[in-house]
N, CA, C and O atoms as a GROMACS GRO file, in nm:
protein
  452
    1UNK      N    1   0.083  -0.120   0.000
    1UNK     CA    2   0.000   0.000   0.000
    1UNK      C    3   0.087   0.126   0.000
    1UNK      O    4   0.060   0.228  -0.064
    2UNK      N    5   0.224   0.104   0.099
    2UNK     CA    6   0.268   0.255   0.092
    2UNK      C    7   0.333   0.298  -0.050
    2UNK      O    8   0.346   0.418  -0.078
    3UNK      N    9   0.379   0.183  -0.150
    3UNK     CA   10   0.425   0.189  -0.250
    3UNK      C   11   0.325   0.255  -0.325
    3UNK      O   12   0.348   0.368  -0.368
    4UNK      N   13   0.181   0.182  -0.352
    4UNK     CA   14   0.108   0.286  -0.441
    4UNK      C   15   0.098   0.398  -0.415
    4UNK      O   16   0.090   0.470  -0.514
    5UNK      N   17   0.096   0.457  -0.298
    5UNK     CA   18   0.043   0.594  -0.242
    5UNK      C   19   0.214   0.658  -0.303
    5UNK      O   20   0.189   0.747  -0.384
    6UNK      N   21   0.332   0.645  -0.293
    6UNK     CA   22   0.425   0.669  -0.342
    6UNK      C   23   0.399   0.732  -0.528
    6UNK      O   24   0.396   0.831  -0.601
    7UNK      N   25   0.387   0.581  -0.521
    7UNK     CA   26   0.383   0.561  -0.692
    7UNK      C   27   0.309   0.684  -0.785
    7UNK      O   28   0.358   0.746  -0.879
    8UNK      N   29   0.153   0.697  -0.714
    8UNK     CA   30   0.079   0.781  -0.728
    8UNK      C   31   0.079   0.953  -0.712
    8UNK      O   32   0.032   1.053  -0.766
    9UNK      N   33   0.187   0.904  -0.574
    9UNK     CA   34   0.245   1.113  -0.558
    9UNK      C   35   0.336   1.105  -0.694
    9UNK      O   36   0.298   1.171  -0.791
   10UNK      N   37   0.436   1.037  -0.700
   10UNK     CA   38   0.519   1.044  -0.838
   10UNK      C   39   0.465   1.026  -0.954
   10UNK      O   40   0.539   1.017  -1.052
   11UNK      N   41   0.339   1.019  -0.967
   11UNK     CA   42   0.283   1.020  -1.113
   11UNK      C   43   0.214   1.164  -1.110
   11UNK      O   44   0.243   1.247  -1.196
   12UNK      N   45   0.117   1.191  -1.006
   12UNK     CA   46   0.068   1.353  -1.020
   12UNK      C   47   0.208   1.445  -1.016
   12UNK      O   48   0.201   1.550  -1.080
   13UNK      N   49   0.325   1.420  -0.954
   13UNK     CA   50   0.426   1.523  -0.989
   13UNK      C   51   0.449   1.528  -1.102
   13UNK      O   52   0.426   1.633  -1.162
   14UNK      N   53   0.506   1.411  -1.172
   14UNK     CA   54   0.539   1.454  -1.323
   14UNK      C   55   0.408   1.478  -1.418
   14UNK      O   56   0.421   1.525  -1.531
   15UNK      N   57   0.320   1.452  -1.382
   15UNK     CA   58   0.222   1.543  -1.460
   15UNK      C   59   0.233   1.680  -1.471
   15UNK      O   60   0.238   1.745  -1.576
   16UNK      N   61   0.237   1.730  -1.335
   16UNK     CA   62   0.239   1.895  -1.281
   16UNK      C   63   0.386   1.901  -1.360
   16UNK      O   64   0.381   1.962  -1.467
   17UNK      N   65   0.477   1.862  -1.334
   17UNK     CA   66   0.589   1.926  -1.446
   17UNK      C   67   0.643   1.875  -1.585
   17UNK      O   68   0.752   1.894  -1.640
   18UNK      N   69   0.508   1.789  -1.631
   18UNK     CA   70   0.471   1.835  -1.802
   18UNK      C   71   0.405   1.943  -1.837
   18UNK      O   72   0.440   2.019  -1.927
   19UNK      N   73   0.274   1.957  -1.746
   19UNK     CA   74   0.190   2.044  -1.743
   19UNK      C   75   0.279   2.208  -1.721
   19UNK      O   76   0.237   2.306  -1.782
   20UNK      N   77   0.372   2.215  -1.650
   20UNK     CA   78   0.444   2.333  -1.653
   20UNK      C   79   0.507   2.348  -1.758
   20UNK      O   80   0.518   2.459  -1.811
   21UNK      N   81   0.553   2.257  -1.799
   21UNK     CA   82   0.722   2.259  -1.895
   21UNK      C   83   0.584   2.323  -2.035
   21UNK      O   84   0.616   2.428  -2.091
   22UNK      N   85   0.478   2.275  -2.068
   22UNK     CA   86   0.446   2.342  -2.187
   22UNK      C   87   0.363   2.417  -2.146
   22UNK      O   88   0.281   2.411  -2.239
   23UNK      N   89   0.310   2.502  -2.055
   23UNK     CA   90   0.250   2.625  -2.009
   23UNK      C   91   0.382   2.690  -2.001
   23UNK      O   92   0.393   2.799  -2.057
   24UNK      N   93   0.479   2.643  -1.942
   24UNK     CA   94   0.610   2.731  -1.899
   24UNK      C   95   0.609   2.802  -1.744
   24UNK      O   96   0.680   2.900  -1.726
   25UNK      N   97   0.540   2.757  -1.653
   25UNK     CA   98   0.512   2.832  -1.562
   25UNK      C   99   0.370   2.788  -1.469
   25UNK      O  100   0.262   2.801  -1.529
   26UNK      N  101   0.367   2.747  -1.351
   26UNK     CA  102   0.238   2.775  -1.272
   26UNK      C  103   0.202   2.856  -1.262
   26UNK      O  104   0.080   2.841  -1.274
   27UNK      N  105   0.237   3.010  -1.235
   27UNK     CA  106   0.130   3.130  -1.283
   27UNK      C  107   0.074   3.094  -1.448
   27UNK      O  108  -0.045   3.067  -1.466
   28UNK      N  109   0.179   3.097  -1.569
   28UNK     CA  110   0.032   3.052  -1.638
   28UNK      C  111  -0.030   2.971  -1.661
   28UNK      O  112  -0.122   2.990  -1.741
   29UNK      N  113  -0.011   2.836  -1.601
   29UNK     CA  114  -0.107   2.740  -1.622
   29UNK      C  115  -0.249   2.817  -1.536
   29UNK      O  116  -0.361   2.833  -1.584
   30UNK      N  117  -0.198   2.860  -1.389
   30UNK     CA  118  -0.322   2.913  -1.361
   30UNK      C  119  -0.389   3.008  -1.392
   30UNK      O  120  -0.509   3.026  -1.372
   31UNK      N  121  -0.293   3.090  -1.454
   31UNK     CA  122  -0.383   3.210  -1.532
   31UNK      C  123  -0.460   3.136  -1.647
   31UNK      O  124  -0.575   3.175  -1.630
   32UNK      N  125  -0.460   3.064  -1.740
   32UNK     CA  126  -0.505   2.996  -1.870
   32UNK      C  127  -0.611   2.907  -1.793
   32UNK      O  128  -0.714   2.886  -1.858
   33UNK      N  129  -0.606   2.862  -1.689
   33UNK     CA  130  -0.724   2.805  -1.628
   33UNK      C  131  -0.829   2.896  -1.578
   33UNK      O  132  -0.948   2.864  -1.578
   34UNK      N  133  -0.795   2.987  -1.545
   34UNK     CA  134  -0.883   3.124  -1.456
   34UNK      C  135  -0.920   3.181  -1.617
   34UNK      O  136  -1.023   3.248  -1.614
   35UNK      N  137  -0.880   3.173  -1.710
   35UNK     CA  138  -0.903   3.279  -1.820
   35UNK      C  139  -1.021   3.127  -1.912
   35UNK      O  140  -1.120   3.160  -1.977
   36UNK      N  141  -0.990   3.012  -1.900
   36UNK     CA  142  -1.138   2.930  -1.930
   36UNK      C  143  -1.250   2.945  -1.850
   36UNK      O  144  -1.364   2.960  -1.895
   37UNK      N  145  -1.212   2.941  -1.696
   37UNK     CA  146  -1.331   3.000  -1.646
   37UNK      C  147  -1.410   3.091  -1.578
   37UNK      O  148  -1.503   3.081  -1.498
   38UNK      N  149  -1.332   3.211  -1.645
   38UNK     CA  150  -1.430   3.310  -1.588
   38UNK      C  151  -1.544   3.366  -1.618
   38UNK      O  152  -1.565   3.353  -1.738
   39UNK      N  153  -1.639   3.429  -1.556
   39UNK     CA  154  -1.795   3.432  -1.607
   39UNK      C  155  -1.797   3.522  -1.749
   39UNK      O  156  -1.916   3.538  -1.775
   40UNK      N  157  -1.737   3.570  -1.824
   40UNK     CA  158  -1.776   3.632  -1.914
   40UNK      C  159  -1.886   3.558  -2.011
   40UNK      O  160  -1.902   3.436  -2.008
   41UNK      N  161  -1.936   3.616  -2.069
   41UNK     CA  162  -2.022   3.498  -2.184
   41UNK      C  163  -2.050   3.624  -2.304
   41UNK      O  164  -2.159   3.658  -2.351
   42UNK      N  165  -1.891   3.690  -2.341
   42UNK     CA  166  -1.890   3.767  -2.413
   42UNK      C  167  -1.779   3.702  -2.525
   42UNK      O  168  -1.682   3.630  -2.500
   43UNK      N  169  -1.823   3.751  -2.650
   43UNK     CA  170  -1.728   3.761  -2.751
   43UNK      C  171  -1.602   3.766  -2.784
   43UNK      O  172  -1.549   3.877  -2.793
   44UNK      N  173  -1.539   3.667  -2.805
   44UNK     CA  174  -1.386   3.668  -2.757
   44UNK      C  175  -1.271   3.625  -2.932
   44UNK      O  176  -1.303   3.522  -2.991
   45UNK      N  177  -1.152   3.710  -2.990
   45UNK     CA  178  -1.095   3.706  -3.103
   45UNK      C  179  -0.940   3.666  -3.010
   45UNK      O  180  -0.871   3.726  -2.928
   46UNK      N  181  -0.938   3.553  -3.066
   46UNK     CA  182  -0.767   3.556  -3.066
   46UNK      C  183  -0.662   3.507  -3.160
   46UNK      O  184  -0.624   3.402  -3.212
   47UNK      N  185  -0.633   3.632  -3.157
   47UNK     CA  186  -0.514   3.662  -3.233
   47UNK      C  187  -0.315   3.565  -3.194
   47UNK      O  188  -0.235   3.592  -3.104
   48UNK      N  189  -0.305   3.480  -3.284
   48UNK     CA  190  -0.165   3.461  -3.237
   48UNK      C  191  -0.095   3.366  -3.353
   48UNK      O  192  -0.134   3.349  -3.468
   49UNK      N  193   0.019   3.310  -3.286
   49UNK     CA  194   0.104   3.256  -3.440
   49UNK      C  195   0.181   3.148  -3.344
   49UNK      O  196   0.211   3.142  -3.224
   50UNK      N  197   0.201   3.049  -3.483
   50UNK     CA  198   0.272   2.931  -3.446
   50UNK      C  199   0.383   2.945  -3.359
   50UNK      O  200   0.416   2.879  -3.261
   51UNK      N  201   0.463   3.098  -3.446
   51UNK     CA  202   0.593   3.106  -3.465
   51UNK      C  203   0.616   3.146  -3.267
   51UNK      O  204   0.713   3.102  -3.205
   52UNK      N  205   0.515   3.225  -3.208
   52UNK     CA  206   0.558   3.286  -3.082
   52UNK      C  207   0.638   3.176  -2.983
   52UNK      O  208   0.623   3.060  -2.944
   53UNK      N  209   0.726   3.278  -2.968
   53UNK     CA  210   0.831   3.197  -2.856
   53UNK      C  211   0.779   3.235  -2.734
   53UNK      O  212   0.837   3.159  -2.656
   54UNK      N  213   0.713   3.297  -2.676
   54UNK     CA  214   0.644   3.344  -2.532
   54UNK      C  215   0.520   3.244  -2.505
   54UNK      O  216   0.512   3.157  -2.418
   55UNK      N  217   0.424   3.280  -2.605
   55UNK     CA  218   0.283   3.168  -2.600
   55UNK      C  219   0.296   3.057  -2.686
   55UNK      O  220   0.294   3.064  -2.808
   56UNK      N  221   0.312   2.942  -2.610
   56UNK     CA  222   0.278   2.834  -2.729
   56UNK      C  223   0.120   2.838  -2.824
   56UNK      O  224   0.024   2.857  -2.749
   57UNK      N  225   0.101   2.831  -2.898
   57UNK     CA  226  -0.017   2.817  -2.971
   57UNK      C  227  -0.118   2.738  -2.950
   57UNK      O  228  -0.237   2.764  -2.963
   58UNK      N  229  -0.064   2.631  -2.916
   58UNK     CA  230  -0.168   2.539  -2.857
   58UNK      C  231  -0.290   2.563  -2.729
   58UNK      O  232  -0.412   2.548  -2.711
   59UNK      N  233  -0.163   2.611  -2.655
   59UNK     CA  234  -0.249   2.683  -2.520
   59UNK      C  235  -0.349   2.745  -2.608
   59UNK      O  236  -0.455   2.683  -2.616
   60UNK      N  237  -0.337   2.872  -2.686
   60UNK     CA  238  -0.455   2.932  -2.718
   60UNK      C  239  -0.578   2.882  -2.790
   60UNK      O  240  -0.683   2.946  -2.799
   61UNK      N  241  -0.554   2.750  -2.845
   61UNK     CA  242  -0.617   2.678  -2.920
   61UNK      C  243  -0.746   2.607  -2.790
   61UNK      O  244  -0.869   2.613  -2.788
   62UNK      N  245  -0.641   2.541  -2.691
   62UNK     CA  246  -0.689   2.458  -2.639
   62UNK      C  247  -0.833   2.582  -2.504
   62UNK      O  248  -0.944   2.564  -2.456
   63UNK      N  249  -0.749   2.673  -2.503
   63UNK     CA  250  -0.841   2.738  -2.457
   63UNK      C  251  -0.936   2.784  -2.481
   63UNK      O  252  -1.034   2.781  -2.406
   64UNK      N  253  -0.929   2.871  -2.663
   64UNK     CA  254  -1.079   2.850  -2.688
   64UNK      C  255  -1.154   2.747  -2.721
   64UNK      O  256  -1.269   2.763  -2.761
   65UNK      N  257  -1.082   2.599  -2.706
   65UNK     CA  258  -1.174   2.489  -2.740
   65UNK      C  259  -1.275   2.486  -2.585
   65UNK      O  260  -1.395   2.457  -2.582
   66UNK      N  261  -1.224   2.508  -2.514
   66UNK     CA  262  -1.253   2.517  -2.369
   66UNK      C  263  -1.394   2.612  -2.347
   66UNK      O  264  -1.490   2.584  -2.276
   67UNK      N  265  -1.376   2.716  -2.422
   67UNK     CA  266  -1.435   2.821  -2.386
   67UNK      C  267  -1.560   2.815  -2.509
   67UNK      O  268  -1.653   2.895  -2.518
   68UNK      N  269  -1.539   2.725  -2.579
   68UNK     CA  270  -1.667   2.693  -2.657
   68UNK      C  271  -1.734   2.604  -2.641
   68UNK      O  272  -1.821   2.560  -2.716
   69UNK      N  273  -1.686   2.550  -2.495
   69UNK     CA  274  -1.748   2.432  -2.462
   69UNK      C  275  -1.883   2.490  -2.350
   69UNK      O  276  -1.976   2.428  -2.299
   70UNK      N  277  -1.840   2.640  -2.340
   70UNK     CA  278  -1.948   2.662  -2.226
   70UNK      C  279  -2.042   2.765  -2.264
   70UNK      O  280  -2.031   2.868  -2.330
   71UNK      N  281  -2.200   2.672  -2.163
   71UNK     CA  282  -2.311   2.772  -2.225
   71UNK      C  283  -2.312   2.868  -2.228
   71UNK      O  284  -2.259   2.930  -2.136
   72UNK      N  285  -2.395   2.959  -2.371
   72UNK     CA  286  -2.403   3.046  -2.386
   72UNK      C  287  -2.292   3.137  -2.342
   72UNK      O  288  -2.287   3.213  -2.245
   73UNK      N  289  -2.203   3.111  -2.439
   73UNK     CA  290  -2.062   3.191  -2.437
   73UNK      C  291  -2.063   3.165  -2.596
   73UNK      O  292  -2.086   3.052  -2.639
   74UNK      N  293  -2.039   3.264  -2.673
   74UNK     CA  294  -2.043   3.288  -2.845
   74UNK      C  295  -1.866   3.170  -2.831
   74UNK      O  296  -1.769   3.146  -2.759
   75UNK      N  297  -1.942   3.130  -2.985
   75UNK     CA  298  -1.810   3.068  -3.033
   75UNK      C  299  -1.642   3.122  -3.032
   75UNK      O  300  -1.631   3.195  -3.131
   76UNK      N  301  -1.540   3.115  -2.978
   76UNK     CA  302  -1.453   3.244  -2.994
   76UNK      C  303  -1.344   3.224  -3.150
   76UNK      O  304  -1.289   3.120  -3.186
   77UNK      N  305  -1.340   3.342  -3.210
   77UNK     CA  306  -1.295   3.354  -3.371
   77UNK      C  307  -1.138   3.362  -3.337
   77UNK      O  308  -1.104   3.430  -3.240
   78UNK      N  309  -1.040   3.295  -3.417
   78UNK     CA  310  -0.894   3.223  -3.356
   78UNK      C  311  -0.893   3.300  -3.521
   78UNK      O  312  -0.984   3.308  -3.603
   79UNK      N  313  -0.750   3.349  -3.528
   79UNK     CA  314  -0.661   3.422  -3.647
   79UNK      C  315  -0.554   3.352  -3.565
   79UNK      O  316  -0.520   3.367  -3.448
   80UNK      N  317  -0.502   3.253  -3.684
   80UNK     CA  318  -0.391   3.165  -3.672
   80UNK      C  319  -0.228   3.250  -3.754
   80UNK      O  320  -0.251   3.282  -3.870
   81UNK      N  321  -0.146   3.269  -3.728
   81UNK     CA  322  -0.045   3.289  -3.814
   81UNK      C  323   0.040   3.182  -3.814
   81UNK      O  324   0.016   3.101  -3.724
   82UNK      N  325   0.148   3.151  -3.899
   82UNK     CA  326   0.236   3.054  -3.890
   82UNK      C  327   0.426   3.127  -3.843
   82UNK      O  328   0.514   3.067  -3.782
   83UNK      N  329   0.431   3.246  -3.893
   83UNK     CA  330   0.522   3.302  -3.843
   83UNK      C  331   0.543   3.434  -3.793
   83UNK      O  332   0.660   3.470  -3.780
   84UNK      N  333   0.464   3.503  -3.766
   84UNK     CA  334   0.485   3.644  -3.676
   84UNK      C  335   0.518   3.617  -3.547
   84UNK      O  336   0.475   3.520  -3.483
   85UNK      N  337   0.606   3.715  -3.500
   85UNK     CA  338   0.644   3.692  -3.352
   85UNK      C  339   0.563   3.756  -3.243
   85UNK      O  340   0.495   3.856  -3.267
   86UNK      N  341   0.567   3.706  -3.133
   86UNK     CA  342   0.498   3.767  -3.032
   86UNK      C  343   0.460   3.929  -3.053
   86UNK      O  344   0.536   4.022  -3.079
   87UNK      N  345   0.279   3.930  -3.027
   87UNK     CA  346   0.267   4.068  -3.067
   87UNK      C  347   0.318   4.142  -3.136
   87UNK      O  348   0.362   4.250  -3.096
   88UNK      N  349   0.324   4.092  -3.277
   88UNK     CA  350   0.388   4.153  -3.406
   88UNK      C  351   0.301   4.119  -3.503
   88UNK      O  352   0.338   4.123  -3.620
   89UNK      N  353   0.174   4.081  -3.471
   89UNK     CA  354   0.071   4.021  -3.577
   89UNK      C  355   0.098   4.136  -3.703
   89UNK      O  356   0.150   4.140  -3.814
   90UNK      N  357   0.033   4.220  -3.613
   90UNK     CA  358   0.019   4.355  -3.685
   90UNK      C  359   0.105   4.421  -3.817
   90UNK      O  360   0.082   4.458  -3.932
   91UNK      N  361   0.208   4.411  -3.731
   91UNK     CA  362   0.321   4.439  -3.876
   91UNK      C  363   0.363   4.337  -3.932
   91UNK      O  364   0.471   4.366  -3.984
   92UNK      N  365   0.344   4.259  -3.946
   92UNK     CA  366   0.375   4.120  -3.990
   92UNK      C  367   0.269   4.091  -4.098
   92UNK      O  368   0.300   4.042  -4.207
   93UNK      N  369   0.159   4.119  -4.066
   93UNK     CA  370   0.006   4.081  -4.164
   93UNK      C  371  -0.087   4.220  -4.152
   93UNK      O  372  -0.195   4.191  -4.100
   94UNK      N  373  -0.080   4.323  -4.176
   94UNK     CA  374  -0.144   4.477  -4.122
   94UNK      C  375  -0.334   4.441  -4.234
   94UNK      O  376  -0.447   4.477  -4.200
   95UNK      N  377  -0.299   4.372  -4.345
   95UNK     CA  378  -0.435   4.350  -4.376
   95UNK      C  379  -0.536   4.248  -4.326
   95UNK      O  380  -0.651   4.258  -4.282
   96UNK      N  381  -0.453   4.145  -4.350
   96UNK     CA  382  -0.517   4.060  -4.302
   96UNK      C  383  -0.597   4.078  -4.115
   96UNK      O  384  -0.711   4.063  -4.071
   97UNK      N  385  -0.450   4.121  -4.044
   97UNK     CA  386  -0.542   4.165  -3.938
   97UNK      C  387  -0.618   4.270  -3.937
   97UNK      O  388  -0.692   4.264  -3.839
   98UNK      N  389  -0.636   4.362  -3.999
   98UNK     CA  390  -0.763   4.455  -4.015
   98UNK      C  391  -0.856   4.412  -4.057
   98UNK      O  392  -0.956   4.482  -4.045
   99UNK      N  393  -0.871   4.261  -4.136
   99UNK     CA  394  -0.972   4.274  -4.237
   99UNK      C  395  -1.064   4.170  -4.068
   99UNK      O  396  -1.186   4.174  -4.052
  100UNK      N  397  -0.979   4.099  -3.981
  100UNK     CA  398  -1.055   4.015  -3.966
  100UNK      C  399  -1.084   4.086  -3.776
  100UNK      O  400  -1.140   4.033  -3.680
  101UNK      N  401  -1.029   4.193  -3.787
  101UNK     CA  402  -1.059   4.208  -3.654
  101UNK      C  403  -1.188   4.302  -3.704
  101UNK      O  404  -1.280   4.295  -3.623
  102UNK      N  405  -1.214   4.380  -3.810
  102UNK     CA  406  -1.337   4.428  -3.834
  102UNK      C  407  -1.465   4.355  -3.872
  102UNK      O  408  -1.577   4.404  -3.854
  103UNK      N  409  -1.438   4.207  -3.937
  103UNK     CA  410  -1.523   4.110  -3.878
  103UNK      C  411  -1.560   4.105  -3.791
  103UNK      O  412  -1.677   4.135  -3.770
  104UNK      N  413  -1.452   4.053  -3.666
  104UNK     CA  414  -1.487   4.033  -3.580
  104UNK      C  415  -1.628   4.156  -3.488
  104UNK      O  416  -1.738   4.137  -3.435
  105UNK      N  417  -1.538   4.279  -3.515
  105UNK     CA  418  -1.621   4.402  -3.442
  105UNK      C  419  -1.789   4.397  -3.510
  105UNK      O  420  -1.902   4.388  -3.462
  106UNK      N  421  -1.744   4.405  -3.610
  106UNK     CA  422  -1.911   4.405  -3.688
  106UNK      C  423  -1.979   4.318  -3.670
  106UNK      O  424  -2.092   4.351  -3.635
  107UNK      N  425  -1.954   4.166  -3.682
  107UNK     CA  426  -1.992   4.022  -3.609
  107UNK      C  427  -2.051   4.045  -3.451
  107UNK      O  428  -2.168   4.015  -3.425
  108UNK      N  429  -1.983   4.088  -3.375
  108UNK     CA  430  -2.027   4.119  -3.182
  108UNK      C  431  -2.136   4.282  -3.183
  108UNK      O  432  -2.236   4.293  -3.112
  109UNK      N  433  -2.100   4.361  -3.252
  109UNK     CA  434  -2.157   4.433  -3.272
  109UNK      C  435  -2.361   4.418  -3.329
  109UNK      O  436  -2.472   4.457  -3.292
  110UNK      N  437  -2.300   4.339  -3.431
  110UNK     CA  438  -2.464   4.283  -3.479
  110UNK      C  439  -2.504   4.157  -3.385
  110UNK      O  440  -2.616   4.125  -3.424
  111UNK      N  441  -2.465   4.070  -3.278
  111UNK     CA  442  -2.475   3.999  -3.255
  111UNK      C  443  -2.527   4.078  -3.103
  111UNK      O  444  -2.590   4.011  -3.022
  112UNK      N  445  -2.503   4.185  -3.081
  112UNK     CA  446  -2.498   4.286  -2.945
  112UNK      C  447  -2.685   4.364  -2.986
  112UNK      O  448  -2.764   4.408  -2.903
  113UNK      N  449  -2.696   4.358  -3.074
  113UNK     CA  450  -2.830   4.448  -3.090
  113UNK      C  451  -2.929   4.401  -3.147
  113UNK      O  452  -3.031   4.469  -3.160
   0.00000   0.00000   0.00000
């Protein structure tokens, strides 16, 4: 018995430091958990790229899969890049992100009235 109870602390640890190693951090794993569930049930665009060395991509993926999982919370609209760097969408793609963040606005906007 004391072996499983062992066995078992050493399996939830290395979970918790996979779970860190690709969040990068327990503040953001818990921030990315607090940011699936907080009460908003508003309209949500995210913007990001493969290429970022700060946010893995996935996280953002996996979060709005998260966040479309809950009622009455609008679907959230994901603009994928493959190489712009952290918060550089902008100059990196200046149309493309205009064209789709004014979607987006006009989309929440008509969806608001």
């Amino acid at each position: 018995r004391g072996f499983r109870v062992s066995a078992w602390r050493l399996a939830r640890y290395a979970l918790l430091l996979v779970t860190v190693q690709l969040y990068g951090s327990v503040k953001t794993l818990r921030f990315f958990k607090d940011c699936e569930q907080e009460p908003w049930h508003k309209p949500a665009l995210y913007l990001y790229s493969v290429a970022d060395h700060l946010i893995d991509y996935r996280l953002i993926e996996n979060l709005a899969r998260a966040r479309s999982r809950r009622p009455n919370t609008p679907k959230p609209w994901l603009q994928r890049w493959e190489a712009s760097a952290h918060v550089a969408h902008y100059k990196a793609h200046p149309e493309e992100y205009k064209a789709v963040l004014s979607r987006f606005l006009a989309s929440s906007l008509a969806d608001a009235s």
